[in-house]
N, C-alpha and C positions, 0 to 999 in steps of 0.2 A: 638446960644446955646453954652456955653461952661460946660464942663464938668473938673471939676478941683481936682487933689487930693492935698489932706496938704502936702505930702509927700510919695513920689513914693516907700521908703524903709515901710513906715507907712500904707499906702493907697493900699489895694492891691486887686485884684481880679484875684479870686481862680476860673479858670472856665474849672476847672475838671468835663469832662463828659459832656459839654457842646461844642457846633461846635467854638464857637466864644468868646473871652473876650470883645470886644465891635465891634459892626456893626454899621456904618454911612451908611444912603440914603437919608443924607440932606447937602444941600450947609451950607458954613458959620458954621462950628462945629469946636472949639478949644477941642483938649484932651491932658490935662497935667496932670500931677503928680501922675500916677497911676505903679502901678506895674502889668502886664498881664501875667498869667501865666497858664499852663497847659490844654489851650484850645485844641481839636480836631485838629483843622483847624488853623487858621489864629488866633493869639492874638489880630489885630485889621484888620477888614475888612471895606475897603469906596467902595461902589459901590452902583450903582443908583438902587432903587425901581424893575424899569421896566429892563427887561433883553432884549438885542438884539433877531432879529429874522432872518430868512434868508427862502425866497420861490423860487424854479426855478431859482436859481442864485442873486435872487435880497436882500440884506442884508436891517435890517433897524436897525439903531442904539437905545441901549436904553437910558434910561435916564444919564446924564452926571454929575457928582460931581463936583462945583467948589469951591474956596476960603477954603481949612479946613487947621488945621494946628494940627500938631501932633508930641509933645515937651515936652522935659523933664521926660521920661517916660521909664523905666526897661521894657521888652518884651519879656520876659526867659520862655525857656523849653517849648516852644508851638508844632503845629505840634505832637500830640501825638501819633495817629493813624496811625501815616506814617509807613507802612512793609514794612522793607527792607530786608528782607528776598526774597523777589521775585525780579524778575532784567525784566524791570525796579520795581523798589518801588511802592509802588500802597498804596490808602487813601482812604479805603470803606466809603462809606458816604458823598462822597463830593457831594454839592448840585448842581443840575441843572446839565448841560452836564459837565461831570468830566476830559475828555479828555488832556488836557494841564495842569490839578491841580493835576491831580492824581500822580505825580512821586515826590511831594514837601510839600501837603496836601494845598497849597496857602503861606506857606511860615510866617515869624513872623509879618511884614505889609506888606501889599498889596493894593495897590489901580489900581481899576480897573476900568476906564475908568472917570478918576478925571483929574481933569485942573488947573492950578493957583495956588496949593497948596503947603504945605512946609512941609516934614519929616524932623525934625531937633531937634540936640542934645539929642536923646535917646540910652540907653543902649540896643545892639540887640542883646542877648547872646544864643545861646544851642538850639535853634531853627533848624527845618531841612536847612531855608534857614532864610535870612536876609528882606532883603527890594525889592519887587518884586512891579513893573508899567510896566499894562499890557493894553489890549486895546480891550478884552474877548466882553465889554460892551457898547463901545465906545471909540473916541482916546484919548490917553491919551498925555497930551502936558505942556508945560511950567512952569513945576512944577522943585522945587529945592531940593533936599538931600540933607541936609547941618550938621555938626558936629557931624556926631552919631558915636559910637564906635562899629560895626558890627565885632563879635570876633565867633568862635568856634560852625558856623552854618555850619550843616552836614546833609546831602550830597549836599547840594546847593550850588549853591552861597553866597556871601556877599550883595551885590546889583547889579541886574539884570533889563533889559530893553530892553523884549523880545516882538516882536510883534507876534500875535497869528491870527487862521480864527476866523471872526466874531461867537461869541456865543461860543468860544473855545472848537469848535466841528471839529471833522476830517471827519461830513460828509462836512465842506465846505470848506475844503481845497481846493484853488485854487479861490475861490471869495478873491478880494480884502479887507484886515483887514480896521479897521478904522485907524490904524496906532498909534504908539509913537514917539514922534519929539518934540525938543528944549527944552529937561531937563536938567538941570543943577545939576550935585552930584561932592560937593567941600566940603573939608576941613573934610574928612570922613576917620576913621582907618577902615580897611577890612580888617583881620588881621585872617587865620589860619582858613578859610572858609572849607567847603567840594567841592568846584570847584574854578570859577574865584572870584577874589576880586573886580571885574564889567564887569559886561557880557551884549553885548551888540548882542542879536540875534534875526536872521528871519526865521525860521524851513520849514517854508512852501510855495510854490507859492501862489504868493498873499501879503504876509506880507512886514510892512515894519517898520524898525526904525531906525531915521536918525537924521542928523543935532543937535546932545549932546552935551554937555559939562563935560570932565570929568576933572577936573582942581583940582590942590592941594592936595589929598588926598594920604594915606598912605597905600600900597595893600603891605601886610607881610604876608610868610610865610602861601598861600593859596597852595590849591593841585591841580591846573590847574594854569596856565598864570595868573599874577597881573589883566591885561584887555585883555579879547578877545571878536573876533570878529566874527561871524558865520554867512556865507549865504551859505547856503545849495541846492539852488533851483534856478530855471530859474524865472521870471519875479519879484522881491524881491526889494527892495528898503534897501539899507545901506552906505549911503554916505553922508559925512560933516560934520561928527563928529570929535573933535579935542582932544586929550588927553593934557592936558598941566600940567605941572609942579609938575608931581605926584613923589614920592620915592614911587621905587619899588623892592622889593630885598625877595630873598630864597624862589620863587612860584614854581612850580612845572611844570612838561608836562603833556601834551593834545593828545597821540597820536589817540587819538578816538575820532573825533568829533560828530562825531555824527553816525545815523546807518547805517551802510555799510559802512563806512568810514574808513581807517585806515593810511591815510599820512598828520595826525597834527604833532606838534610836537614831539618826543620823548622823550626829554629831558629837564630840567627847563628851563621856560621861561619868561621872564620880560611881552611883550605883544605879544601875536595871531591873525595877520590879516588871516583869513583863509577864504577862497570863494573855495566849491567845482568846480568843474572840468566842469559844468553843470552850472553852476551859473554869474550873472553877477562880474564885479571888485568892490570893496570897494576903495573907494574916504576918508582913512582917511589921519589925519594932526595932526604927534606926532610931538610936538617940551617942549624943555625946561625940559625933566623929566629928572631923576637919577635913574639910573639901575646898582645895583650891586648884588652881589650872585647869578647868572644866569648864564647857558650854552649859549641861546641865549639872545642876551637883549630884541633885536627886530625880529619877524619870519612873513615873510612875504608871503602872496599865497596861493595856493598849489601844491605838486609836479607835475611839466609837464603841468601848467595851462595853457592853452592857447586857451582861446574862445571868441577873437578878433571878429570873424567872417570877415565880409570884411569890419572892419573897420580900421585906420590908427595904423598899429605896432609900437610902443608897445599903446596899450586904457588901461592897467591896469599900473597906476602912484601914486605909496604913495610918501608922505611926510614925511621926516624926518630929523629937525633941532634943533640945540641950545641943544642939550641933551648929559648926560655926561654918557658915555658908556662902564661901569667900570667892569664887569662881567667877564675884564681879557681873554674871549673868541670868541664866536663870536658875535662882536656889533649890525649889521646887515643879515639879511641870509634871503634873496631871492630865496627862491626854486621852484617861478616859470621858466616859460619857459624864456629865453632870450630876447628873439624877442617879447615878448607879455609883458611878467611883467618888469616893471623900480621902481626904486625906488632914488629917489633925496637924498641923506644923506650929501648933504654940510653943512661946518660950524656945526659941533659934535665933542667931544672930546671922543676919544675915548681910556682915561687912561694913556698918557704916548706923552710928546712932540712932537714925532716922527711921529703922525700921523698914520691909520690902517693898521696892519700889523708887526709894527715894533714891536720888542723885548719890551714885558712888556703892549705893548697896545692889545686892543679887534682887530680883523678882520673884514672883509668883504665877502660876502658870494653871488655868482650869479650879476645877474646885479645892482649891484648899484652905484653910483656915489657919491666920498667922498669927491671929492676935490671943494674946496679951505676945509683944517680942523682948528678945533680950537688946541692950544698949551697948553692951560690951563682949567681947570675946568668951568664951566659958573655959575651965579648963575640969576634961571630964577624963578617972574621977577626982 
């Protein structure tokens, strides 16, 4: 089934007072050329028929979404019913267990628990959030977000790739999510979001989202970190995700990640690897980006981390190469523990010949290791 407009400026639907501008619960649906505006909820929603269930701990997935594509298309002003008046935000109406929707209303697309599919080259303007793959209904996996222009979505995100408990209810927090793993979002401006310009989180025990790609794209001038990263909890999965070659410049700080929490960042930052204090390490692997207008480029941990356990000191090891680390301040900043968090920074340029530290370049901050450095700028790839 494809669904096609003449033209997305021409072709419009008005779905004021309405929860939804279009719902897919079918494989194999193309939607272009429309303009979605002013729905309740989500401008376009993909999610299967059947909703997940969950009895005595035991989860069963619902129906799964493959093959859609969802292209060329304006997705302005939705999320209407979102109060923000209340902290958090809250979306009366939201359907089914409202739990994990209610602080976003579902965001301007959303696909919930779809496989194989492609968001790509649509306009994401004014929305509470942007581009939201979640796993509410089943996992969601190997899907791409490719070319959209996600501008001036408040208070969310730009595009987010959060794992949630099965049925996105808080009675099942702590059963294992169906998980989000191996999406690919490239070649994407996220530009001046109400949070990160791609956030990549796991809120609860149980959840997990891992193994992404976030390659290429342009994260400007969001009000939290360009990309962060959030594990909040003990038994969580968020490793192998790699950031590659994104520009990211004039995002903001994080110093609240989440509830009860208050040692993210302070100050602007390029990207936030942040794992509570309680939480496993994050396994991620930045190399090749450009980070300018930032306090930090790169913030790594969180303060005093160290929940090794009696494994080999340090178990919590980022990656970070080939990136040009221009923010003039500090390039890297490691605020965990010593002895527990490492961080590999060889081969970065870090603004100026001299290598970090020296007059005119970015710093170093806690344990990281910088040497062998680059002398010149890199251009990656």
């Amino acid at each position: 089934l494809s669904l096609l407009g003449r033209n997305p400026k021409k072709t419009i639907i008005n779905a004021a007072n309405k929860a939804n501008g279009i719902v897919d619960e079918a494989n194999g649906v193309t939607i272009n050329g429309f303009t979605i505006t002013k729905a309740n909820h989500e401008g376009i929603l993909v999610e299967g028929s059947t909703a997940a269930s969950c009895s005595m701990g035991a989860c069963t997935p619902g129906d799964q979404i493959t093959g859609v594509t969802i292209s060329n298309n304006i997705v302005l002003s939705n999320d209407q019913q979102l109060d923000t008046k209340t902290s958090p935000p809250t979306c009366p109406g939201v359907p089914g267990v409202p739990d994990f929707d209610a602080e976003d209303c579902g965001e301007a697309v959303h696909l919930d628990g779809v496989a194989f599919s492609t968001v790509s080259n649509n306009v994401i303007q004014k929305n509470a959030g942007g581009i939201l793959l979640t796993d509410e209904n089943n996992s969601n996996h190997d899907n791409l977000v490719n070319g959209n222009d996600v501008e001036d979505n408040i208070p969310d995100c730009g595009i987010t790739l959060p794992s949630h408990p099965p049925a996105g209810s808080d009675l099942n927090i702590g059963d294992a999510s169906f998980g989000v793993f191996r999406d690919t979002v490239t070649d994407n401006i996220s530009k001046n979001n109400g949070a990160a310009g791609v956030g990549v989180f796991t809120p609860t025990p149980g959840t997990s989202s891992h193994n992404h790609l976030i390659l290429a794209n342009e994260l400007i001038g969001n009000i939290n970190p360009g990309v962060i990263f959030h594990s909040h909890a003990p038994g969580q999965n968020l490793t192998g995700t790699e950031v590659v070659g994104n520009l990211i410049e004039r995002n903001g700080a994080e110093p609240d990640p989440g509830p009860g929490e208050s040692d993210g960042p302070a100050v602007p930052t390029g990207i936030e690897v942040y794992a509570d204090v309680t939480a496993l390490p994050i396994d991620a692997h930045i190399l090749g980006n450009t980070i300018t207008d930032e306090t930090n480029d790169i913030w790594i941990g969180a303060p005093s981390w160290a929940n090794c356990g009696g494994a080999p000191t340090p178990c919590y090891n980022a990656s970070v190469y080939l990136n040009n680390l221009l923010g003039g301040q500090t390039g890297v900043n490691n605020v965990g523990s010593g002895a527990d968090v490492a961080v590999g920074a060889a081969n970065n340029f870090w603004g100026c010949r001299n290598g970090p530290g020296a007059s005119g370049c970015s710093k170093a901050a806690g344990n990281v290791s910088t040497t062998p450095f680059l002398t010149k700028s890199v251009k990656f790839p």
